[in-house]
C-alpha positions in Angstrom: 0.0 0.0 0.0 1.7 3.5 -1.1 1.3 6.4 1.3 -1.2 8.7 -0.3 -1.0 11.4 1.8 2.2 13.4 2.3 1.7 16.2 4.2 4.0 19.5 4.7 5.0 20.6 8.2 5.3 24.3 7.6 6.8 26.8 10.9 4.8 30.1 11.2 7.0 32.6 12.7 5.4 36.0 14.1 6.9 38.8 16.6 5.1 40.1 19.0 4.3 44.2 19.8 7.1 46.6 19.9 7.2 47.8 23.7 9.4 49.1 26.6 11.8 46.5 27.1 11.2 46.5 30.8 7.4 45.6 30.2 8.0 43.0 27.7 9.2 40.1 30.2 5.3 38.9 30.7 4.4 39.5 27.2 2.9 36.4 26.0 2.7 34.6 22.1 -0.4 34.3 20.3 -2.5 31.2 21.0 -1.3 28.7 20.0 2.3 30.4 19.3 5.2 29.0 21.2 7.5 31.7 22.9 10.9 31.2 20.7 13.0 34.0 22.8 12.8 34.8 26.9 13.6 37.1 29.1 12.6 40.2 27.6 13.3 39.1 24.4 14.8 41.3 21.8 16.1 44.8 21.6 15.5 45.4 18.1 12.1 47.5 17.3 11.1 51.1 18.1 8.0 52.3 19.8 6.0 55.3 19.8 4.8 57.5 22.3 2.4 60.8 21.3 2.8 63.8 23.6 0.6 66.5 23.1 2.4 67.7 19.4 5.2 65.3 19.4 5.8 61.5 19.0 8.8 60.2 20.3 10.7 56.7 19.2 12.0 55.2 21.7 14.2 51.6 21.6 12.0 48.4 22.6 12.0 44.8 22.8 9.4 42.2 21.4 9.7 38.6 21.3 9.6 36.0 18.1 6.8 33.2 18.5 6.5 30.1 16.1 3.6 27.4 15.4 4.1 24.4 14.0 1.3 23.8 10.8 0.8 20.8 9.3 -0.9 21.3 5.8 -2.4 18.9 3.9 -0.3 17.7 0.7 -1.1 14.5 -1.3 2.1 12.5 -2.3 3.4 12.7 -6.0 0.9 11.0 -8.7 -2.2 11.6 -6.0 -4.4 14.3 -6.1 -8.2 15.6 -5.3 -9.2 15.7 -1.8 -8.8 11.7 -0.7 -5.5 11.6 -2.7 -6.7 9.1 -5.1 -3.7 7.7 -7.7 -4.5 7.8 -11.2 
């Protein structure tokens, strides 16, 4: 019996919101996101902060998050939704 289905793992990456990098030790991933950096993750974004007539940038930190995906993928020479060979 030949495997049909083949399916693709595929790894979502995402970062989370630029903040102060002091604030950013509790900041959590998306559901279903795994954290992929910790502490206060990383000091490589900018943030904005609006003060009556003036926005300032200031450095901040965010941290990366990854899912794991598998999507659905019929083997070579299968196809249509139950894979079906020729």
């Amino acid at each position: 019996q030949m495997k049909k289905q083949c399916d693709q793992k595929l790894l979502i990456r995402m970062k989370t919101e630029c903040i102060p990098c002091s604030l950013n030790l509790e900041t959590q991933c998306p559901a279903g996101y795994t954290k992929i950096t910790n502490g206060t993750g990383i000091p490589d974004c900018r943030y904005y902060l609006e003060i009556k007539t003036h926005t300032l940038s200031f450095p901040g930190c965010r941290h990366h998050c990854m899912k794991e995906f598998e999507q659905p993928e019929c083997c070579q020479g299968h196809w249509g939704p139950d894979c079906m060979g020729k």
